[in-house]
N, C-alpha and C positions, 0 to 999 in steps of 0.2 A: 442501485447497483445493478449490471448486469454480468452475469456468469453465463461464460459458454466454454465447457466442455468438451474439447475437439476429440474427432475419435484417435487421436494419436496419444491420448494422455495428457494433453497441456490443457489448465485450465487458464482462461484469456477474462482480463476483468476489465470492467470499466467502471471506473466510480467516478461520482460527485455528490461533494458532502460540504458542510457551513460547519466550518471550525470556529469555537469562540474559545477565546484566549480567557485567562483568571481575571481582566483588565474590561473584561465584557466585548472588545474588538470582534467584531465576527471576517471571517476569512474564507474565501470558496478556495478552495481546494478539488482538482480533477484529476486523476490519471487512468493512465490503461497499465496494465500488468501482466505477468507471465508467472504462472506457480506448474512446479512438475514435480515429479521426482519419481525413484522408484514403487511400483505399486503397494506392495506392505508398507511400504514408509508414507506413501501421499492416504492409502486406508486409517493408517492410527491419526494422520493432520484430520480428516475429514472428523474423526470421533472427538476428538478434542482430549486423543491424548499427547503426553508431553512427546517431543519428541528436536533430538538435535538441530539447529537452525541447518547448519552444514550438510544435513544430508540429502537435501531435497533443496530444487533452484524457485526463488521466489521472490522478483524485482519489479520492482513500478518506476514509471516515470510522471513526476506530479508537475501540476502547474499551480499557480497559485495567484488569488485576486481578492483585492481589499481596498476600500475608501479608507480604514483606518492610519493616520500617518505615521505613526509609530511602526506600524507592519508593511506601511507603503514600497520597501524593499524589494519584498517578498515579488512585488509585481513587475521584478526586472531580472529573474534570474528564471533559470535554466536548473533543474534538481534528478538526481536517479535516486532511486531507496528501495535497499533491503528488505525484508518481511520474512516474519514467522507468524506463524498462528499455534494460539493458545486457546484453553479452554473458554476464556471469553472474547477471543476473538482476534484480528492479526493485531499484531505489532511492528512499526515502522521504523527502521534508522533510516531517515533524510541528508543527504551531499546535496550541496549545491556544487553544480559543475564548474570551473572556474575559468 
């Protein structure tokens, strides 16, 4: 992962990470992201306390790549997603764009 904190408040991420499904498929997975919000509210995300998804802006856009055929889909679409982050860590709702 790379995190960069712009001096305007927006945190800019860039991940790449190997998803393995329950099935044992493994899947690369890339995006860049945008997390902001108001400063007391982006201070309690940073502690890992709970805090409203709603009140603070926090969206990726993912790609996604796999040998496996069963997930071979995945490598024709276009996706945005959602995030919060919790005490262990963010959490994603995934759209495929249509």
């Amino acid at each position: 992962d790379w995190l960069l904190q712009r001096s305007d408040g927006v945190l800019v991420l860039v991940v790449r990470i190997i998803l393995q499904t329950d099935d044992g498929a493994f899947i690369f997975m890339a995006y860049r992201g945008l997390r902001h919000g108001p400063a007391d509210v982006m201070a309690r995300v940073s502690r890992g306390e709970p805090v409203e998804p709603g009140s603070y802006y926090f969206r990726i856009a993912p790609i996604f790549g796999t040998a496996a055929p069963a997930y071979a889909w995945l490598n024709q679409l276009m996706a945005v997603g959602t995030g919060q982050r919790d005490s262990t860590g963010p959490v994603y709702q995934v759209h495929e764009v249509l």
